[in-house]
C-alpha positions as a Markdown table, in Angstrom:
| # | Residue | x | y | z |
|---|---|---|---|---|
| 1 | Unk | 0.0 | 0.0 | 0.0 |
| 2 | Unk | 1.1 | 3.6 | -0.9 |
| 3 | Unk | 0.7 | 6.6 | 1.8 |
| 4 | Unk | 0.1 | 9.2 | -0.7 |
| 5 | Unk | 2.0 | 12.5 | 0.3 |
| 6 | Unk | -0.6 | 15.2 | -0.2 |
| 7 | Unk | -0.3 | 18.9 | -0.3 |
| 8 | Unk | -1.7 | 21.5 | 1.9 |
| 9 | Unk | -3.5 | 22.9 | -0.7 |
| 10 | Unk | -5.0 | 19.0 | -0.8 |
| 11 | Unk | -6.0 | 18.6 | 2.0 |
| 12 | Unk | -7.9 | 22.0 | 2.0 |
| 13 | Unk | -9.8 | 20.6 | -0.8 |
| 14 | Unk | -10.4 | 17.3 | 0.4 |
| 15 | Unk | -11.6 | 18.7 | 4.4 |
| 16 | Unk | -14.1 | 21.4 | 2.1 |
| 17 | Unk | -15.3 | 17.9 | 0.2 |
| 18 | Unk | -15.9 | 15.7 | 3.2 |
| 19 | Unk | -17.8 | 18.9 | 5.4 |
| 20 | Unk | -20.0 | 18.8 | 1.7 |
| 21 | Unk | -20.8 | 15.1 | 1.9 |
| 22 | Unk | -21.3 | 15.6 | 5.7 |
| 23 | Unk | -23.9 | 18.3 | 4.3 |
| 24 | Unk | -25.7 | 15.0 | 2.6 |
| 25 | Unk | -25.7 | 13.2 | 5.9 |
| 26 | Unk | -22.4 | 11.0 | 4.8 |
| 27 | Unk | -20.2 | 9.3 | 7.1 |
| 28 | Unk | -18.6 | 7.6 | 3.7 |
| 29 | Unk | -18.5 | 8.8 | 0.0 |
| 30 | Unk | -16.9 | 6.5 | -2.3 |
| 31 | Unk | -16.2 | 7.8 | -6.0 |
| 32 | Unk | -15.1 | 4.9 | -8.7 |
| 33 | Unk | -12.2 | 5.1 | -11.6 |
| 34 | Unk | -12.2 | 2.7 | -14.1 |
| 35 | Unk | -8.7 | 1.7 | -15.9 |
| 36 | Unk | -7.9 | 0.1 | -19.1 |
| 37 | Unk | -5.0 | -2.8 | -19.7 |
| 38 | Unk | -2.1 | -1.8 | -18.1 |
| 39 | Unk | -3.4 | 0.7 | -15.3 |
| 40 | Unk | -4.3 | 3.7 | -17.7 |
| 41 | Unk | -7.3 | 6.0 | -16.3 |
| 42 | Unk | -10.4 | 5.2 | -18.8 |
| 43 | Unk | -12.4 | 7.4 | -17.3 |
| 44 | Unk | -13.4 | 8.7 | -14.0 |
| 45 | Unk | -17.1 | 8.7 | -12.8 |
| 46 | Unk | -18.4 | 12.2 | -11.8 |
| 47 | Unk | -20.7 | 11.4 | -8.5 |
| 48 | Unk | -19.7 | 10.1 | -5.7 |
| 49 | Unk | -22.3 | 7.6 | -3.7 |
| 50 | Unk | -22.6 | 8.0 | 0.1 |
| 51 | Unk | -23.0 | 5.0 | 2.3 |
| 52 | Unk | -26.8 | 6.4 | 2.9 |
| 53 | Unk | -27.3 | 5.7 | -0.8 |
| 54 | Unk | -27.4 | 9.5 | -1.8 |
| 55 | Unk | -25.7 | 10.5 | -4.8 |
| 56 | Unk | -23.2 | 13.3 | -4.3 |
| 57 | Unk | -22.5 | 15.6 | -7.3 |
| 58 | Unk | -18.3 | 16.3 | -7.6 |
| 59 | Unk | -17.2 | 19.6 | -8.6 |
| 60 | Unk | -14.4 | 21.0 | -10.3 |
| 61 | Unk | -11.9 | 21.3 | -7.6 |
| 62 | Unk | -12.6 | 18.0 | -5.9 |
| 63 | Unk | -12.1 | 16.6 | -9.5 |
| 64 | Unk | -9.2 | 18.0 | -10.7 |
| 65 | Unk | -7.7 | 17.0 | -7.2 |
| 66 | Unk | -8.3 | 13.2 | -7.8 |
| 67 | Unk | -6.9 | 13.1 | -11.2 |
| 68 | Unk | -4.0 | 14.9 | -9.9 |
| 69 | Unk | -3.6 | 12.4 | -7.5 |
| 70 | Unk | -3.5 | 9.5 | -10.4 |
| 71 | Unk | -1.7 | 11.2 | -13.3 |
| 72 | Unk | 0.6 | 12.7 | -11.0 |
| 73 | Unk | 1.8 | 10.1 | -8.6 |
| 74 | Unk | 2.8 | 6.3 | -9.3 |
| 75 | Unk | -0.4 | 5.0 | -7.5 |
| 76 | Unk | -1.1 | 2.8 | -10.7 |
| 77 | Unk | 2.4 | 1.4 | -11.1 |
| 78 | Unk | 0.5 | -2.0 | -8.9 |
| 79 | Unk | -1.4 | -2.6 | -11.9 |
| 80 | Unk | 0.3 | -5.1 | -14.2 |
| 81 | Unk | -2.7 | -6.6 | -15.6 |
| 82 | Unk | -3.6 | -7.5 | -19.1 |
| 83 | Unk | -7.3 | -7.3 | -18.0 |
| 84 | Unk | -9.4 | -3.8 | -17.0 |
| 85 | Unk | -10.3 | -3.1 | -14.4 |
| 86 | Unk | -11.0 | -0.2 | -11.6 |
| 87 | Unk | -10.2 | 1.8 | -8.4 |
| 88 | Unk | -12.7 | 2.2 | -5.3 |
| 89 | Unk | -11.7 | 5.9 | -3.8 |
| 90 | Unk | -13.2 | 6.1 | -0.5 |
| 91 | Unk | -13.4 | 9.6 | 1.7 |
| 92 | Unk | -13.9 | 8.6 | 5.4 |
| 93 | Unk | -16.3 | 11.6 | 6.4 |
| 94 | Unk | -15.6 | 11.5 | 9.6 |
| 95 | Unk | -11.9 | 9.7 | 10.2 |
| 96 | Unk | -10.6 | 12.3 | 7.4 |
| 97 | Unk | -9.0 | 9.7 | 5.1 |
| 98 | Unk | -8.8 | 9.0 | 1.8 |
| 99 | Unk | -8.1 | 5.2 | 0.4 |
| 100 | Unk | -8.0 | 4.0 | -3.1 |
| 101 | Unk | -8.9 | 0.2 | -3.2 |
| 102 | Unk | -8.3 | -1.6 | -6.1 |
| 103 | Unk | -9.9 | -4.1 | -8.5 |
| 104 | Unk | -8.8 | -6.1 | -11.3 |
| 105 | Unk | -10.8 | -8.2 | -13.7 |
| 106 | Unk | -10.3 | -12.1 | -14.0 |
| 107 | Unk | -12.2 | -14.2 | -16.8 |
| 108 | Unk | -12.8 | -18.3 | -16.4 |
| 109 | Unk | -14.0 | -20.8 | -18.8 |
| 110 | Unk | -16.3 | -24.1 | -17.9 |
| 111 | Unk | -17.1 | -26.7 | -20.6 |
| 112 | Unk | -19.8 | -28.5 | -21.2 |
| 113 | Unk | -20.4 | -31.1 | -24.1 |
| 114 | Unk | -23.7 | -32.7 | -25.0 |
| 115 | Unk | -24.2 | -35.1 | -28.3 |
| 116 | Unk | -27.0 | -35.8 | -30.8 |
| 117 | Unk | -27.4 | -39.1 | -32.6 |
| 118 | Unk | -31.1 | -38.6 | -33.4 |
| 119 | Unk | -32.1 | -35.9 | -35.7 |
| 120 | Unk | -36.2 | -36.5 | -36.8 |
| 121 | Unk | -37.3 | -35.1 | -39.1 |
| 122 | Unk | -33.7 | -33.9 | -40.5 |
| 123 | Unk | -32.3 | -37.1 | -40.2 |
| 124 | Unk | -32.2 | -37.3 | -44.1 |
| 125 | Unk | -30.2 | -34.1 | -44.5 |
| 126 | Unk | -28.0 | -35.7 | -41.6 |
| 127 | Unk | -27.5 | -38.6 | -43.5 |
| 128 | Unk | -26.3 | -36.4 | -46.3 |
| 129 | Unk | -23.9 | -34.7 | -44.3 |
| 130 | Unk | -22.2 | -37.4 | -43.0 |
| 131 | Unk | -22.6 | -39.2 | -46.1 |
| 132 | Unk | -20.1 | -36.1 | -48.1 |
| 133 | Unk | -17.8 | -36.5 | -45.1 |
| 134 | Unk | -17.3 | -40.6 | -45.4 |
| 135 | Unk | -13.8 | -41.5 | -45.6 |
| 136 | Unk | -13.0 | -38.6 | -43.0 |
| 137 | Unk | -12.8 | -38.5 | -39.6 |
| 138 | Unk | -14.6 | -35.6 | -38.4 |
| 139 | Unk | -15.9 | -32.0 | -39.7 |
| 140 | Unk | -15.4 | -29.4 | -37.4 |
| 141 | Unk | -17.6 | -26.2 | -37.4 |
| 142 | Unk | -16.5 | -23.2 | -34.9 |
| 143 | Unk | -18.8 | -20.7 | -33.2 |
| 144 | Unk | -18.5 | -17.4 | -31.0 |
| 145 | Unk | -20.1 | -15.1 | -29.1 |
| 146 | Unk | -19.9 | -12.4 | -26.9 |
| 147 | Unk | -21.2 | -8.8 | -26.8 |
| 148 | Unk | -25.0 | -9.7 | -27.9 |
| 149 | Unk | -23.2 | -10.5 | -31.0 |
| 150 | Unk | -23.1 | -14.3 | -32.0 |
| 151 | Unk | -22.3 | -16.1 | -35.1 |
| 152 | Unk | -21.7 | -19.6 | -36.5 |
| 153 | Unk | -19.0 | -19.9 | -39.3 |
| 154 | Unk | -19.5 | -20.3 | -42.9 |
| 155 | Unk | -17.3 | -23.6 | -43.2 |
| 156 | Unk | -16.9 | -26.8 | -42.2 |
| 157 | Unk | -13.3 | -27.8 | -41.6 |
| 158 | Unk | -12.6 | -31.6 | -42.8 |
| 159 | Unk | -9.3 | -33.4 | -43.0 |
| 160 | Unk | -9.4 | -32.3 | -47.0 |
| 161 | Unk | -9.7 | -29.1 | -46.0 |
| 162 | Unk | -13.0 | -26.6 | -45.8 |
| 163 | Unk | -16.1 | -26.6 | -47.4 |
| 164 | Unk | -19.3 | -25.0 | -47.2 |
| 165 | Unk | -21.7 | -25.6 | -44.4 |
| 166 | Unk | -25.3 | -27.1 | -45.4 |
| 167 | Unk | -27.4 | -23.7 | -44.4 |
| 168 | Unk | -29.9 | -26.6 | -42.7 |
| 169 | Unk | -27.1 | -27.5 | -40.7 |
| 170 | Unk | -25.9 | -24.0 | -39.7 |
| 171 | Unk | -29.8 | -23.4 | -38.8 |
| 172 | Unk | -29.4 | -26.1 | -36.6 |
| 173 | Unk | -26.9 | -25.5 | -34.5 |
| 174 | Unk | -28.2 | -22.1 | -33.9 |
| 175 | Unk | -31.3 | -23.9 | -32.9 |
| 176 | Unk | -29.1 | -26.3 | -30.4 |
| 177 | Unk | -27.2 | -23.4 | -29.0 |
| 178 | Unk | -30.3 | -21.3 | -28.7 |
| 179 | Unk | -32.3 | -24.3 | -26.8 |
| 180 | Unk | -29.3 | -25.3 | -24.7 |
| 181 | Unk | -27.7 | -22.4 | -23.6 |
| 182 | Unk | -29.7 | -19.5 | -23.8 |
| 183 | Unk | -27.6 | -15.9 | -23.8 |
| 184 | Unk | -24.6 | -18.0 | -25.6 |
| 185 | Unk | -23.8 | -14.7 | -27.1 |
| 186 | Unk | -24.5 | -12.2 | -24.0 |
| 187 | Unk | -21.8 | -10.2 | -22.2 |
| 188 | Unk | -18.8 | -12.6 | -21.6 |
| 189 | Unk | -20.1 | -14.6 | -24.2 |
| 190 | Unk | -18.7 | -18.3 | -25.1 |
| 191 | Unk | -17.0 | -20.4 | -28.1 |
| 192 | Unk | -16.4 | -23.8 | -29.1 |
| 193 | Unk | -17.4 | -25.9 | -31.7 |
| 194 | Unk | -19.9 | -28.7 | -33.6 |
| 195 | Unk | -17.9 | -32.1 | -34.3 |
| 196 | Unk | -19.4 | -33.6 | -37.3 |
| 197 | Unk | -18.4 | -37.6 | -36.8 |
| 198 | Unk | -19.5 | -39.6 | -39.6 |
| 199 | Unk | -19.0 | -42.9 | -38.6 |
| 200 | Unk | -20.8 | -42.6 | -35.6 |
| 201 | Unk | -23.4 | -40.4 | -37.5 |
| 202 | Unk | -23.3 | -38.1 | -34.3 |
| 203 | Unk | -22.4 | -34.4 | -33.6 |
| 204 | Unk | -21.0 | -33.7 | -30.8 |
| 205 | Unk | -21.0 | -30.1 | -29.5 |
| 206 | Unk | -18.0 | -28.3 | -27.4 |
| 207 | Unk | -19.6 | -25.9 | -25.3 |
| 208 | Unk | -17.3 | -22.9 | -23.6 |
| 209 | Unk | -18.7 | -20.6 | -21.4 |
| 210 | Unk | -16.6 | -17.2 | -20.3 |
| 211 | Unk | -17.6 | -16.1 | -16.9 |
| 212 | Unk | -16.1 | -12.5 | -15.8 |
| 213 | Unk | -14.9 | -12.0 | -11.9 |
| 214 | Unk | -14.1 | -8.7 | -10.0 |
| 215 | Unk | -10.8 | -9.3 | -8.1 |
| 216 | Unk | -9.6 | -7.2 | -5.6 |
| 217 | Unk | -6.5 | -5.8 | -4.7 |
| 218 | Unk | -6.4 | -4.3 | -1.5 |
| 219 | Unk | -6.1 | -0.9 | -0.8 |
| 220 | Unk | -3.2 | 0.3 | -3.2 |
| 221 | Unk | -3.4 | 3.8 | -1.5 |
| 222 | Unk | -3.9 | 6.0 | 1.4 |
| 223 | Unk | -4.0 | 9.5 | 3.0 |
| 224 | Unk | -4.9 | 11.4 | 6.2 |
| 225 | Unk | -5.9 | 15.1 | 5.8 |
């Protein structure tokens, strides 16, 4: 943890700030930075949010103070990460104090796989498929999805090389990742892929979901004023 040297000037500001939020009924006003990759400011948000659930309204001074505080001092030199992520700064009303808590963002993956061997109604354009594939091991079809934005690729990759994916076939797995795992494409998103296995006559799906976590770091900074 860093004890943040501040000025006197600084601490003027920051005393005139906590009296403001003590105006609000505050005993704690917590204000939050986010940061790109590498610890760069992304942006800073302009209200501050009192432990009474009352939004506070920064002004100028009390801004320019804070990102003095981070452009000017090596507060950020903790964060290494390849990830975003984002600083807590809390004012202690009452204890005149000012910590920066930090946060870091971690994504995992979980796996699922599920298989089809029936098919219905489409079993004759299954048969098809798997009847262009004999002599092959498998077909392999990616997908991916993240951002509300999902799609399933164009073309099937065989051990000949690619061709083009049946558009019943692409439907379908649409339909299977639609009925399986709903919001496939939400947020974090997910990937994987649709084995075509023509000697079995199955397709086996690869199912990766992301999941984001909030990590945190501590308090990375301090002050008394």
């Amino acid at each position: 943890m860093k004890t943040l040297n501040l000025t006197e000037e600084q601490r003027k500001t920051l005393k005139l700030f906590a009296y403001y939020c003590g105006s609000y009924g505050a005993k704690e006003a917590t204000l939050r930075c986010y940061l790109v990759e590498n610890g760069a400011v992304d942006w800073i948000d302009s209200n501050w949010y009192s432990d009474t659930m009352t939004i506070i309204e920064g002004y100028d001074k009390i801004n320019l103070l804070i990102e003095d505080i981070l452009e000017n001092s090596d507060l950020l030199d903790y964060y290494e990460y390849d990830n975003p992520g984002s600083l807590e700064i809390e004012l202690d009303v009452l204890e005149k104090k000012l910590s920066f808590t930090g946060w870091h963002t971690e994504w995992e993956t979980s796996n699922r796989s599920l298989t089809w061997e029936n098919f219905h109604d489409a079993q004759p354009e299954f048969d098809s498929l798997f009847e262009s594939l004999s002599g092959q091991m498998n077909g392999v079809l990616y997908f991916e999805g993240s951002g509300d934005s999902g799609w399933v690729e164009d073309e099937i990759i065989t051990d000949n090389g690619k061709m083009n994916c049946p558009e019943f076939f692409k439907d379908w797995c649409y339909d299977m990742l639609g009925n399986n795992f709903g919001g496939w494409e939400i947020n974090e998103g997910s990937q994987g892929e649709f084995n075509i296995l023509p000697n079995e006559k199955m397709v086996e799906l690869n199912f990766n979901q992301n999941f984001e976590d909030n990590v945190s770091d501590g308090v990375v900074g301090y002050a008394e004023f």
